[in-house]
N, C-alpha and C positions, 0 to 999 in steps of 0.2 A: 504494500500500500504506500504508494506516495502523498505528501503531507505537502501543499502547498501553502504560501508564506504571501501576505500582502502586504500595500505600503507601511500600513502600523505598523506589523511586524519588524521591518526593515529599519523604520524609526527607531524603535526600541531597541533590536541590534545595534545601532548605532550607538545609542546613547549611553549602552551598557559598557562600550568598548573604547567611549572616552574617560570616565573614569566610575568609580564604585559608587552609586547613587539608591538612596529609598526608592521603594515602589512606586510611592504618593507623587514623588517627584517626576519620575517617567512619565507615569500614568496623567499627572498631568500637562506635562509636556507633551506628550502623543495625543490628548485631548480623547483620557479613558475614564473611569471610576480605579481606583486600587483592586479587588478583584477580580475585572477582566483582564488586566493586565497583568494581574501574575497570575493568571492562566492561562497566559501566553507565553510567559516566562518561560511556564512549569510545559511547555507541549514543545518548547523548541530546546530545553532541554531533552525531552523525551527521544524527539525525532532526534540528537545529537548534535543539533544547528551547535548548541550551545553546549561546547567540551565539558569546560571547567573554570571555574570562578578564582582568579588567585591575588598577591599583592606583587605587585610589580617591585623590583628592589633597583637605587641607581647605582650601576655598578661601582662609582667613582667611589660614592659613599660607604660603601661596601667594602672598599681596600682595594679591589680588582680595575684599575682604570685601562690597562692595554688589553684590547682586542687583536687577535690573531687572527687569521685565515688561514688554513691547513689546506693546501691541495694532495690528494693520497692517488698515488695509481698503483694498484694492485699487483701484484709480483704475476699473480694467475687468474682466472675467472672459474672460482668455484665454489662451492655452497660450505664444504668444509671451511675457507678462509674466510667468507662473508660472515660465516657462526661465529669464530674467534674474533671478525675485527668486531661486530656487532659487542660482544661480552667485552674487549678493551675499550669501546667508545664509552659504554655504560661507568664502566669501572672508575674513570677519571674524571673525576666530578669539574673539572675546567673547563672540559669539551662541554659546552650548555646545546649547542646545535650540531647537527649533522644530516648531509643529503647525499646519495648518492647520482650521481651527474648521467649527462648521454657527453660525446665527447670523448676528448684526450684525456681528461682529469675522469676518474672513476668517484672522488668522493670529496668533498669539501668539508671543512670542519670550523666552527665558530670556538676559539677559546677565549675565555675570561678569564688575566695574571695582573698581577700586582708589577712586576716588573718582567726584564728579561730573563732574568737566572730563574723565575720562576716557571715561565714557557719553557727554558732549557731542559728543565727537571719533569717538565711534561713529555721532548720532546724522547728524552732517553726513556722515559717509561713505555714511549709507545715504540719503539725500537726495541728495546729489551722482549718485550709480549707478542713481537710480530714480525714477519718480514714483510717491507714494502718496494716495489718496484722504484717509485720516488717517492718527497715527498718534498715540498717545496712550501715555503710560511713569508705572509705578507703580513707585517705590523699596520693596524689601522691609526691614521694618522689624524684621522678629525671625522667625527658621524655626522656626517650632512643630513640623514634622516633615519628614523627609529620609529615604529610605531607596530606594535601586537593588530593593530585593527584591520578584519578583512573586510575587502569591497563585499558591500551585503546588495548590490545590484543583479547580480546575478542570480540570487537566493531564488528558488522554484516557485 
């Protein structure tokens, strides 16, 4: 069964994914009463529109201001090495992201370090746990853009 989504809906995705807001508030922002709007809430989490509710932390604040970018290309393409890099990507709680790619790069990796010695200490952990055919790291230099929120124009 597919579950279609109209403008309110869209509005209140929106509004949830600017920042952590009461019901009363949405609801009347999107021009609802409080209970039909949080069972709208309660159905687009159901359908799994709506993952997980969390607190955003800023990294700087945090201790962790250098972001990395990991480019990984695989030594081989095989399910056995995807299971172990899968369990070392988990394991190093630094690596906060991770995609595997189409292309010459097989897997890109978002790290969060406090400095360089500490990406260093990252990068011999994942050398130690793994062989990789490359792997090549880009220091981010300044975030031009940041944001969790997805285009909710698309939504069914």
């Amino acid at each position: 069964m597919t579950t279609s989504f109209d403008e309110i809906d869209r509005k209140i995705l929106d509004l949830l994914q600017q920042r952590d807001r009461p019901v009363g508030e949405i609801a009347e922002k999107v021009g609802l009463s409080q209970t039909p709007c949080w069972r709208r809430i309660r159905r687009m989490e159901e359908a799994g529109v709506i993952r997980e509710r969390v607190t955003l932390v800023d990294p700087k604040r945090a201790g962790v201001p250098m972001t990395v970018f990991i480019s990984v290309t695989a030594p081989r393409h095989e399910i056995a090495w995807l299971v172990k890099f899968r369990q070392m990507i988990e394991s190093i709680p630094q690596i906060v992201e991770a995609y595997r790619l189409t292309g010459t790069v097989d897997y890109i990796l978002k790290v969060l370090v406090p400095d360089i010695a500490a990406y260093d200490q990252v990068y011999k952990t994942m050398i130690e746990k793994l062989e990789f055919s490359q792997i090549n790291s880009s220091i981010s230099m300044e975030e031009l853009k940041f944001t969790t929120a997805v285009p909710t124009n698309y939504l069914p």
